[in-house]
VEXKE-529470 format. One line per 4 residues: for each residue x, y, z of C-alpha. Coordinates in steps of 0.25 Angstrom, whole numbers, always signed. Each point is the difference from the previous one (the first is absolute). Last residue first. Example, Ala and Ser with C-alpha at 12.3 -4.5 7.8 and 13.67 -1.06 7.14 Angstrom:
BEGIN
+55:-4:+29  -6:-14:+2
***
This chain:
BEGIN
-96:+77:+90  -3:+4:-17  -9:-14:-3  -8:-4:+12
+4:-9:+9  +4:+10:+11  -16:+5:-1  -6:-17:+2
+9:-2:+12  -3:+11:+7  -14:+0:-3  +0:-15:+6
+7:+3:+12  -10:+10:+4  -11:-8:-2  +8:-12:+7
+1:+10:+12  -15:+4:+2  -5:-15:-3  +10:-4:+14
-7:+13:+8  +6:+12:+2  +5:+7:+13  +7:-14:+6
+1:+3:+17  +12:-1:+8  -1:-4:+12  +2:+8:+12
+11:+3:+9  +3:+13:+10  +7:-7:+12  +6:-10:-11
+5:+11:-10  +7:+9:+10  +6:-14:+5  +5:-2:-12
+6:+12:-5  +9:-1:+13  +5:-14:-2  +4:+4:-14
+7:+11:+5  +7:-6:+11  +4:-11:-10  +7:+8:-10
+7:+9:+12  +5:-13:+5  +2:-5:-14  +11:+11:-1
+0:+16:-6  -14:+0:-5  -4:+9:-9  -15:+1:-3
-4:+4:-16  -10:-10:+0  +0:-8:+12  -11:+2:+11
-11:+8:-7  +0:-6:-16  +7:-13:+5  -9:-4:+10
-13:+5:-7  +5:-10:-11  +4:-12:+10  -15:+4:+4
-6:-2:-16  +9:-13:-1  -7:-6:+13  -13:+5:-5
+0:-10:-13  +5:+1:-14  +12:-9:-3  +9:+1:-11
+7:-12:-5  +15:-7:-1  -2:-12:+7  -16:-2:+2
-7:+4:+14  +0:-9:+11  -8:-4:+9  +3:-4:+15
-10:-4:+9  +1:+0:+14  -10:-7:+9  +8:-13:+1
+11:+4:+9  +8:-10:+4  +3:-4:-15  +1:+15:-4
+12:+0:+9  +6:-12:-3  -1:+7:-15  +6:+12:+4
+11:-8:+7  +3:-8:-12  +3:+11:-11  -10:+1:-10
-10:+12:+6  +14:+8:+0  -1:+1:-16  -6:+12:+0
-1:+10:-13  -18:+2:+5  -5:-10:+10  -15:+3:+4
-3:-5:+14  -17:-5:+2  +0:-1:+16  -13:-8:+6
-6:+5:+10  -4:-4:+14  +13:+2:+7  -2:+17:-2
+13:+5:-7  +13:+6:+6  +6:-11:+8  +0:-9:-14
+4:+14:-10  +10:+1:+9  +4:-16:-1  +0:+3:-14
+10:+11:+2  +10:-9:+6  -4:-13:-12  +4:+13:-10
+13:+3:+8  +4:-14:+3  -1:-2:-15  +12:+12:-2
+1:+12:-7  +8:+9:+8  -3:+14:+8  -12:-4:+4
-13:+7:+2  -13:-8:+4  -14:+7:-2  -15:-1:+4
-8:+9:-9  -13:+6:+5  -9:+5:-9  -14:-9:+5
-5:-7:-9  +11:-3:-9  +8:-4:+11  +14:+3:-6
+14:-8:+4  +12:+6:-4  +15:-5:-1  +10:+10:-1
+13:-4:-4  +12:+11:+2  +9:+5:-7  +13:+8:+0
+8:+13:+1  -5:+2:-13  +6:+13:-7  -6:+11:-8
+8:+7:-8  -9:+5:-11  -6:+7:+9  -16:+0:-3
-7:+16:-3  -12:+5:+3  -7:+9:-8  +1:+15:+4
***
């Protein structure tokens, strides 16, 4: 029997979740709140801060955030010069691991979940990530750049044919 949605599904709320991911390693450092404030995003930058060997230099990628303008973030950022935002372009796609884990988070924390208030949204989230941290490892690409652009390419050239 296939599963079925509820067309009566009803939101009880939402919840920011912000997601750092060492590429090297698998972990995610994460911050949730429950409104979408710059304190929030300068917060979980401090965590990234307490959570991260001094010696390194931090590389943030800002996806739909507008929290890096507000002045706060950007004292922030002054006091700490090791951290560098870049951001991705209004309106696009990003293809990175941190996309591929917010993927995994979805697929085995969210979909199909029902949560009756952001405490139970939140617990859950929380719970999903500490089973991901205490068995974390980085994800691996299975093909190689040329292997993907060959693929592309004979998509591209069989739905431009005549008759697609």
């Amino acid at each position: 029997m296939p599963e079925r949605r509820s067309f009566d599904y009803v939101r009880h709320g939402t919840v920011d979740l912000f997601a750092a991911l060492n590429t090297a390693t698998g972990k995610v450092i994460t911050k949730l709140s429950a409104q979408h404030r710059a304190v929030d995003f300068r917060d979980f930058l401090d965590e990234i801060d307490r959570q991260t060997d001094k010696g390194l230099a931090v590389h943030v990628i800002c996806d739909n955030l507008s929290a890096h303008k507000a002045p706060v973030v950007r004292k922030w950022l002054l006091a700490h010069p090791r951290f560098q935002l870049h951001f991705t372009p209004t309106y696009s796609s990003w293809i990175n691991q941190v996309e591929r884990w917010f993927a995994e988070l979805e697929r085995r924390c969210l979909e199909r979940g029902v949560f009756c208030s952001l405490d139970d949204l939140k617990a859950a989230l929380e719970d999903w990530i500490k089973v991901w941290n205490d068995e974390a490892r980085p994800f691996k690409w299975t093909k190689t750049a040329d292997q993907i652009l060959d693929r592309i390419c004979r998509y591209c050239d069989r739905i431009s044919k005549p008759g697609h």
